[in-house]
Steps between C-alpha positions, in 0.01 A plus 500: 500500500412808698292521794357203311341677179659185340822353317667732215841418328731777633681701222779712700200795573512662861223451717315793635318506866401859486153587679487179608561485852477200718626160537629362132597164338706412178520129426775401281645224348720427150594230220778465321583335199490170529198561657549469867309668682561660873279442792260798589628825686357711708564812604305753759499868614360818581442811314454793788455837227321692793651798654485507849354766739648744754335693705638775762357604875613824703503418846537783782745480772247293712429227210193613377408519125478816349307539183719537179371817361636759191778643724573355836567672828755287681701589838738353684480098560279472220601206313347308107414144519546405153311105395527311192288201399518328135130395440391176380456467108407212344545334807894572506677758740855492499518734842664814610861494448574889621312791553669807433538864544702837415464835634508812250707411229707232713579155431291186535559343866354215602237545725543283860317671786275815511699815361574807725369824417758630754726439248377747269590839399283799633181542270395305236599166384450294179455110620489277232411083573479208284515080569642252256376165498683156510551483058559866519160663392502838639265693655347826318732797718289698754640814691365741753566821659633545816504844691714440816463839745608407852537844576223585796292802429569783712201742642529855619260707691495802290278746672473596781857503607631306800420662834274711332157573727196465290107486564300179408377600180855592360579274193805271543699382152693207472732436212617160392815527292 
């Protein structure tokens, strides 16, 4: 009997649980020959077929959120606060058991505390992030850019020239390089 649809006589043919999240029951019992019969089983469990969610912040060196956009400007002490949660499905969620990441073409590592941009290379970065849930469902792969400059721009007065005497309506040109 499953999930209580009622009693069939079992003939050696696996039982499938597929799109059917939630909690589950198979009641069971058998005769033999003679015919004795056993007392009622029961078994119960959980089907959790949902992938969880991760989601990824970029926080600047004072802690505050920066919008995730196309390709992201980053500096130094800018970190990525990465969060998975496994949503509830049929009224079953097995939990988070790691949240992961990779950067470039990398390996997974587990992900345990906010990830340094410091410790990137010069320009732009591939950051990939994913969770995996408690029965090992895992989350669809996400990745964003990363463009890590923490060179500071340099300006030059380009005309007039330094110690140079001009009159008040002589134009002055800066250059930012």
């Amino acid at each position: 009997n499953i999930d209580n649809t009622g009693w069939k006589i079992y003939s050696n043919e696996m039982f499938s649980f597929e799109n059917k999240e939630g909690f589950r029951i198979i009641q069971y019992y058998s005769i033999d020959k003679i015919p004795n019969t056993e007392t009622n089983n029961r078994y119960e469990f959980f089907i959790d077929s949902t992938p969880p969610i991760t989601t990824a912040e970029l926080r600047d060196a004072n802690g505050n959120p920066r919008g995730l956009t196309p390709t992201n400007l980053a500096g130094t002490g800018f970190t990525l606060q990465l969060m998975g949660t496994d949503p509830v499905s049929g009224g079953v969620s097995s939990g988070i058991k790691k949240v992961e990441y990779r950067i470039n073409s990398g390996i997974w590592i587990k992900y345990t505390q906010p990830v340094s941009i410091d410790n990137f290379p010069e320009g732009q970065t591939l950051f990939f992030y994913r969770s995996i849930d408690n029965v090992m469902n895992i989350s669809g792969e996400k990745n964003i850019y990363i463009e890590k400059d923490t060179e500071p721009p340099v300006s030059i007065i380009m005309s007039p020239c330094d110690g140079d005497i001009i009159n008040s309506s002589f134009p002055i040109f800066v250059n930012v390089i």
